[in-house]
N, C-alpha and C positions, 0 to 999 in steps of 0.2 A: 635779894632778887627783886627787880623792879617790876613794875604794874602796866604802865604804856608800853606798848609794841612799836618797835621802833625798825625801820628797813631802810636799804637804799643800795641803788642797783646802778653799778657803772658801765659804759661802754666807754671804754677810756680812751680807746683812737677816734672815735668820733665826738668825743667829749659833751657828753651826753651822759647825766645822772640826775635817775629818777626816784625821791623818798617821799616817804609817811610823814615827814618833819616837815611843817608847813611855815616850820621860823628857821628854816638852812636854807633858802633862796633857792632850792633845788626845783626840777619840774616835781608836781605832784601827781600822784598815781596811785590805786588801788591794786596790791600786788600781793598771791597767794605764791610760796616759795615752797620747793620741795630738794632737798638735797639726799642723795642715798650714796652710801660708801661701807664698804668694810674689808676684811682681810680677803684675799684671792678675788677684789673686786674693780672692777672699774668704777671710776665716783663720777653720777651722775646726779644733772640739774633741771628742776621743771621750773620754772619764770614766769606765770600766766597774771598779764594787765588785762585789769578789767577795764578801764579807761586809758588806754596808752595815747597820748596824743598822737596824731595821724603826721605831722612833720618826722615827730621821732619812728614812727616806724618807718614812714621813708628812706630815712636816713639811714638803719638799721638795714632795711632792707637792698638798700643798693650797695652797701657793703658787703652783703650778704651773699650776694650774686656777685660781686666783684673776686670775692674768697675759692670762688670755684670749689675747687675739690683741697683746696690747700686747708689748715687746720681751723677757717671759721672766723667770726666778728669775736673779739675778745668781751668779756665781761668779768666784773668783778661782783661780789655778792656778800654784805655787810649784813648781821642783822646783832638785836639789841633792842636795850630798853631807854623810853625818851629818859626818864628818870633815874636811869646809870650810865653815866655816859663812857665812863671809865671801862666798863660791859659791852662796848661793841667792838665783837672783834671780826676783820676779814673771813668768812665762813668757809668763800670759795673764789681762786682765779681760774678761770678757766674760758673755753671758745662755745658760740654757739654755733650747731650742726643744721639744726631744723628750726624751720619759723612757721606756724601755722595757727590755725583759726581757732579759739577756744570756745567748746560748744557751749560753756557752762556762761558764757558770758556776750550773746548775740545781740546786737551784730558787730559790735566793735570789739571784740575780748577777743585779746592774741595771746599763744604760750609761744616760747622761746625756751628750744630744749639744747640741750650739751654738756658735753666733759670738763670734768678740769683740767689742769693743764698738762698735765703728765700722763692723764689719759687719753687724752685727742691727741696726740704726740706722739705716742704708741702703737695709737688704732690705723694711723696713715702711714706708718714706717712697713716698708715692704722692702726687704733688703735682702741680697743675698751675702752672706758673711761667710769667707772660704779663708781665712789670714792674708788675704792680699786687700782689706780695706771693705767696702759697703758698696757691694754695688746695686742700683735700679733690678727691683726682677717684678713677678707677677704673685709673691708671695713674700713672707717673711721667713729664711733658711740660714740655718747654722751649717757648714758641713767642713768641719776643722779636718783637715787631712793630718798633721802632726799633731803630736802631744800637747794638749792643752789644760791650763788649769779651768775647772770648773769657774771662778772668779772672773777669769780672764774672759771666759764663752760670756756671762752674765753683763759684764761691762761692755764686751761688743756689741750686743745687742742691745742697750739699752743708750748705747755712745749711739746707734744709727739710727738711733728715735729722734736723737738730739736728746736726751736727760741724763742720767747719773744713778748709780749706785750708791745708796745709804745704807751703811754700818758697814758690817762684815760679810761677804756672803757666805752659807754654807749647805748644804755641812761639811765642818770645816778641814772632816777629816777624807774627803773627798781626795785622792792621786789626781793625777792629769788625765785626762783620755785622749785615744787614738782614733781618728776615723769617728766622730760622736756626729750624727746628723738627724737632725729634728724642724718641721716648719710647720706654719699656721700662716694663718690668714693674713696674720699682721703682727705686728713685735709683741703684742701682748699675749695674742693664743700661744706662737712660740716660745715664753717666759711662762704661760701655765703649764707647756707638756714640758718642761726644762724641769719644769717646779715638783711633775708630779712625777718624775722619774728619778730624781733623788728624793723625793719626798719632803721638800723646803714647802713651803709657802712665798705669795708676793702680798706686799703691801706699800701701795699707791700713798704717796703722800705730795706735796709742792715739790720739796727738793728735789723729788727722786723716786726712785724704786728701792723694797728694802727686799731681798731677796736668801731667803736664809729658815733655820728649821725655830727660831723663835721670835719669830717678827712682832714687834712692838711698838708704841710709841710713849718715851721719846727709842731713839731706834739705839742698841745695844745697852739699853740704860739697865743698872744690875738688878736682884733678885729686890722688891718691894720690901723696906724694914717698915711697916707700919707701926711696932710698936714704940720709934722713934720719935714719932709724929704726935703730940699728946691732941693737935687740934683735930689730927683723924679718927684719933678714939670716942673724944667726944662727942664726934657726928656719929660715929654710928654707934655706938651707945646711946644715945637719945635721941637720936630724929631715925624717923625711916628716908635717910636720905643714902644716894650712888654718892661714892666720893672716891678721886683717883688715887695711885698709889702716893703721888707725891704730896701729896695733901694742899693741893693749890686750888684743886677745884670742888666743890660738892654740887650736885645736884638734887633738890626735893622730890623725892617718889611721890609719882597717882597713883600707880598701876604695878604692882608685880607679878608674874608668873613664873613659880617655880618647873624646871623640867625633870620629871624623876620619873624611875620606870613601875612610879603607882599610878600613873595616868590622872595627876591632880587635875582640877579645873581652875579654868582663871581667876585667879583672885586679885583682890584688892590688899593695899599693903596694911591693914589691920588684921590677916588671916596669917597662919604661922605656917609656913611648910615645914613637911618632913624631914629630920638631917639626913635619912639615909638615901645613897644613889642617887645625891644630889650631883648634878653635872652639869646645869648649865640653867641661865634664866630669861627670860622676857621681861623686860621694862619698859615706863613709861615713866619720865622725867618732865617736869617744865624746863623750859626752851634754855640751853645753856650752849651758847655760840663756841665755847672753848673745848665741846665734848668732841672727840672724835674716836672714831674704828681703831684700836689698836693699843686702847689707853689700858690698862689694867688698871681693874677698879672692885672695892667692894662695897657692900650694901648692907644698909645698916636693919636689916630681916635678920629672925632667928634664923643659924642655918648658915647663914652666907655673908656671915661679919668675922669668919676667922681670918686674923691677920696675916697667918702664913698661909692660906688657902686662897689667892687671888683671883680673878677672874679676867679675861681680856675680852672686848668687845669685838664682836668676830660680826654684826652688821649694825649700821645706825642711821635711820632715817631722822633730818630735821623737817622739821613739818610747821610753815609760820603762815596764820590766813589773820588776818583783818578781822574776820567773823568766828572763828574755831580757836583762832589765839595760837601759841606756839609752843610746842611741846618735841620732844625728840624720844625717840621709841627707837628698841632696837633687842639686841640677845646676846648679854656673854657666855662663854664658855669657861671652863675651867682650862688654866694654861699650867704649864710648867718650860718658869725661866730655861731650863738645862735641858730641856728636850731636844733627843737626837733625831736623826732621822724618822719620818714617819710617826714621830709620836705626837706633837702637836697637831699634824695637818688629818692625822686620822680622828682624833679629838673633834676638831672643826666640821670637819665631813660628817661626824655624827649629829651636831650637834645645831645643825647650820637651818634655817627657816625652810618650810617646805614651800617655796615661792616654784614656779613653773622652771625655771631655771636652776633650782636645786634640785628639784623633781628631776630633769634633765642627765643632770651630773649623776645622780644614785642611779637612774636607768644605763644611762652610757659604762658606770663600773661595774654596775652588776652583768653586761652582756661584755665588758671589758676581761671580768674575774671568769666570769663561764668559759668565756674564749682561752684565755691563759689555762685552764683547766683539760681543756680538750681543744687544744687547738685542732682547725682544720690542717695546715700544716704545722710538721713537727721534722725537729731530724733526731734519729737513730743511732746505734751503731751493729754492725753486722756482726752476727754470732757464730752465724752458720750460712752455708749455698749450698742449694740443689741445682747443677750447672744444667741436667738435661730438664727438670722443669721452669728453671730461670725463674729460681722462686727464693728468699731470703729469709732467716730466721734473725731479730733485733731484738734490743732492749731499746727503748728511750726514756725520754725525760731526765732533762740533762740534770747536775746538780744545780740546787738552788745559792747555795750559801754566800756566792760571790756576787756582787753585782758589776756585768760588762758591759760591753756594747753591743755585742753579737752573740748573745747565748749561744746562737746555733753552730759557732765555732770554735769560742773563748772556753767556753765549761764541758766538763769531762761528762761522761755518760756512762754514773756506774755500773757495771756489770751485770748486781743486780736486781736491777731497776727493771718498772713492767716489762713485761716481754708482749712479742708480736710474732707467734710462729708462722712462717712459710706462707711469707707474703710477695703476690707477682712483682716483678722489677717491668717496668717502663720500656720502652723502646723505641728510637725513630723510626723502626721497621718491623713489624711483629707482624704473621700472616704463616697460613698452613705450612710446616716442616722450614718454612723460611724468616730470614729476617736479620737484625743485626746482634749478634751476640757479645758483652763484653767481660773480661773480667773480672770475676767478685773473690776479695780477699773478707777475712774473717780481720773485726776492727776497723775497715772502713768507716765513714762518716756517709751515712745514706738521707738524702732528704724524703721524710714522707709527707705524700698527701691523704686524702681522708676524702672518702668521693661519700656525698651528703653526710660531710661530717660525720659518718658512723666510723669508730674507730676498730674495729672488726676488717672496714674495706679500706684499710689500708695499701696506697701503691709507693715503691719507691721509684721514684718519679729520677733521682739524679745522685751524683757525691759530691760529696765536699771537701775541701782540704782542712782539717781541724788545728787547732792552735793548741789545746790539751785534750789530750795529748799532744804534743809539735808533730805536724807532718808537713814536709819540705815538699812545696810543688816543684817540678821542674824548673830551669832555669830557663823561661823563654823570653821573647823579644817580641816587639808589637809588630801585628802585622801573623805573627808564626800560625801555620794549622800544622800542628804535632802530634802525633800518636808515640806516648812512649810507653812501654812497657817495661816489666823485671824480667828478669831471663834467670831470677835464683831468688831465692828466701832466708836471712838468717837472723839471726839473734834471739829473743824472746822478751815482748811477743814480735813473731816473726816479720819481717820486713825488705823491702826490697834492697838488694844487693850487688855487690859486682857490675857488669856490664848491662846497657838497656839495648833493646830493640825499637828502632824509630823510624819512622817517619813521617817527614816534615817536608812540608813547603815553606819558605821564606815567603815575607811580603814581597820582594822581587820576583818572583815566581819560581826561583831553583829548588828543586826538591832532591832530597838525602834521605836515602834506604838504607837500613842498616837491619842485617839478619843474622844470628845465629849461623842458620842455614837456607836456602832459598831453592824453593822446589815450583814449577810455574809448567800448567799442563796445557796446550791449546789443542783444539777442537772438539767437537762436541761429545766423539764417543772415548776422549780420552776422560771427559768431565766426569764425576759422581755422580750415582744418583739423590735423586732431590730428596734434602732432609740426614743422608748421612754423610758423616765427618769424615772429610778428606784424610788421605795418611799423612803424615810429615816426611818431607827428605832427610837425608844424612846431614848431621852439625857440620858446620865446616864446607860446605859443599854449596854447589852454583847448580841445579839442573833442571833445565828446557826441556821438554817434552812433547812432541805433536804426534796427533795422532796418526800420523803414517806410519810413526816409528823411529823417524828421526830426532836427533837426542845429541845437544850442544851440554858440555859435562866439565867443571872446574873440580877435582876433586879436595880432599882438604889436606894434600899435600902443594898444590897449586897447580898440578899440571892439567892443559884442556884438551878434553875429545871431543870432537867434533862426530859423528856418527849416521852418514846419511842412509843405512841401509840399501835398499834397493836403488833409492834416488843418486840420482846425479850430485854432486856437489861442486859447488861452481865460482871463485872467489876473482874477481876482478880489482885495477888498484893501475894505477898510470897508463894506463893505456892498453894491460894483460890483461889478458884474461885467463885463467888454470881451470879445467873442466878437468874431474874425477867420474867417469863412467863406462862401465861394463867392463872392469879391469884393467881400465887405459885411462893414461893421465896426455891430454894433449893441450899445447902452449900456444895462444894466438893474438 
């Protein structure tokens, strides 16, 4: 480990590099660096000159403003020691975003903040992704309409960043999906809710994106044999030093903090933590430019030196000042190589710093988990109807065991599951003795709402056509307003059958009536009164009815009567005319 702090900061399109080495002919500059990264993170950079020369920030700055909204003034971020030179390694390529005044260093002290490169590349990618390629939108959207593989959705979105997929994605045992549609802000919010819906993890690195349920670095590299390594046993058998799994790099501990559910206090690494319900730890290392978010690594503390019990770094701040000297802090978690879904990135969730933004995340899933709990809406399935109170008796909550795309159609609702007795049904028209009535079969697919979320006021608000069970909608066409009904029930459980009852409008506007029987009464004292249910005509049958008494009649042999009782009857047609009245028929 060397002793002199050693930096140097490129702007490479501008060819501009500013170091602490006052014998590399470089400009010279007083520069406190701050880099943060980790798993499910974006890697950010603070850059603060206390003395930056005023040409160079010129120069910076009108590049700055020439970048507009595009990914930023590039920069490169070296640090090291003057007395190992073989030790400095590239920390960070990445853009800067923001240039502003640093208080801590008035009146000339400027910070220079931004992503690396695969993070500023991410954060401006707003794509919409449908399989016809990347197009410009106002967000970043996946919305695969055909079968896709998981892998495939991952590399599309991460192709419209402009970067790459590194290792495998998974989980691996992921099928394809139909119809999968998720968007964020930007390609990186939409790669976390991608991420938290199969329960993978992301992890940012130069090459790429590693997207998968046990992301690492280096990325698919196999289960850690440390007892192969005789120079990693040695470190941690005698030094309290972090050493990765490959055993290429150690780092000297200052500082450890074990995390166990005794509520230890901070210690320093001459204090021995507890073995048990060990699960994760805080450190503090001297300044090791090779250390990064994702390494698996262990530490040579009692406790947390077992070879087969490794640890991944899940955040890691480098921290290099001029005056504070340079040191790298951060917090592994316990990993497991072989973790499938959900098991590492729940690990990580627990285990992750309480910084404002992880605070954030455990608010956001605890009213995420409440809401899945009791959602406001939910869908059903019908048990039972009371047609004259238009009221519905459900089970819901559908099965969990599979995971879809559309719970609310894809997964079955078993039988018996909570129930919801005799709850109101919704209506575009509801009001005294009147309104729109439709009908309710038992097994329907009913959506509920939840009015102030209390699940007691339960309404079913609609239906839906379910996929598990399979129920077949109609065959219609764009454009159609169709009413179809069953005219019979069989099988078990029962289902519609035989011939339907329809009508329909075409998008061209031709409308098809199709009835059993059709019975149609005009005026007003022929009409019911308000609230009771009409009678039905004869099956098979056509009959008009006014209320004079006159009555136009197909019976369901086919033959028509015509019936004008007292009235005249009167048919005209080329130029005739036939009037039927008062027992005379006269032709004119």
């Amino acid at each position: 480990m060397g002793v002199v702090l050693w930096y140097q900061v490129e702007f490479p399109d501008q060819q501009v590099t500013l170091s602490s080495d006052v014998y590399s002919g470089k400009r010279l500059a007083d520069a406190t660096v701050k880099v943060v990264s980790g798993v499910d993170k974006l890697t950010t950079f603070d850059v603060t000159f206390a003395d930056l020369p005023s040409d160079v920030l010129s120069t910076v700055l009108a590049a700055h403003q020439k970048a507009g909204e595009g990914l930023g003034v590039r920069i490169r971020i070296t640090l090291g020691y003057l007395d190992e030179p073989g030790n400095r390694d590239v920390l960070l390529d990445g853009y800067v975003d923001e240039i502003t005044a640093a208080r801590g260093f008035p009146p000339v002290g400027v910070k220079v903040s931004g992503h690396d490169t695969t993070s500023a590349r991410l954060l401006i990618a707003k794509k919409l992704i449908d399989g016809n390629g990347g197009k410009d939108a106002t967000r970043a959207t996946i919305a695969e309409a055909e079968e896709t593989s998981l892998a495939d959705m991952v590399r599309a979105v991460t192709g419209s960043a402009g970067t790459h997929v590194v290792g495998t994605v998974g989980p691996e045992a992921e099928g394809k999906r139909k119809a999968f549609a998720r968007d964020g802000g930007h390609a990186f919010a939409l790669l976390q809710s991608m991420a938290e819906y199969f329960g993978a993890e992301l992890l940012l690195q130069p090459e790429g994106v590693q997207f998968g349920t046990a992301v690492r670095l280096p990325a698919g590299s196999p289960k850690p044999n440390f007892t192969s390594l005789p120079r990693v046993l040695a470190y941690i058998l005698t030094e309290d030093t972090l050493v990765t799994a490959e055993g290429k790099l150690s780092a000297r501990l200052a500082q450890f903090t074990p995390m166990s559910f005794g509520g230890k206090g901070r210690r320093v690494v001459d204090d021995r933590p507890n073995k048990e319900n060990v699960e994760a730890f805080d450190f503090t290392v001297l300044g090791e430019p090779q250390l990064r978010a994702g390494q698996l690594v262990v530490a040579g503390v009692e406790g947390y030196s077992d070879p087969d019990r490794a640890f991944r770094i899940l955040d890691l701040t480098h921290s290099f000042s001029p005056k504070d000297g340079y040191v790298c802090t951060g917090r592994a978690a316990f990993f497991d190589p072989n973790g499938k879904a959900h098991d590492n990135r729940n690990g990580s969730e627990k285990g992750r710093k309480a910084s404002a933004a992880a605070v954030a995340d455990r608010i956001k899933g605890i009213v995420k988990d409440a809401g899945s709990a009791t959602p406001s809406v939910e869908a059903g399935r019908i048990m039972a109807s009371t047609p004259t109170a238009r009221t519905a008796s459900l089970v819901y909550r559908a099965d969990r065991t599979t995971q879809v795309i559309s719970p609310s159609v894809q997964r079955d609702i078993p039988q018996d599951g909570p129930k919801l007795p005799d709850k109101p049904m919704a209506s575009p028209f509801a009001w005294h003795k009147v309104g729109l009535s439709v009908p309710v079969y038992d097994g329907m697919r009913a959506l509920l709402n939840q009015v102030r979320d209390s699940r007691d006021d339960s309404v079913v608000t609609g239906f839906l056509w379910s996929q598990d069970p399979m129920v077949t909608p109609p065959e219609s066409k764009a454009g159609d307003w169709w009413l179809c009904l069953p005219t019979e029930l069989s099988g078990s459980p029962a289902l519609p059958s035989g011939v339907g009852a329809n009508d329909l409008t075409a998008a061209d506007g031709r409308r098809v009536i199709e009835a059993v029987g059709l019975a149609i009464r005009v005026g007003k004292s022929a009409c019911t009164t308000v609230g009771v249910r009409p009678s039905e005509g004869k099956a098979n049958s056509f009959l008009i009815t006014h209320s004079s008494g006159t009555e136009v009649q197909i019976d369901d042999h086919g033959a028509v009567t015509v019936d004008a009782g007292s009235q005249q009857l009167v048919l005209k047609g080329g130029g005739v005319t036939v009037t039927l009245a008062d027992g005379k028929v006269s032709i004119s």
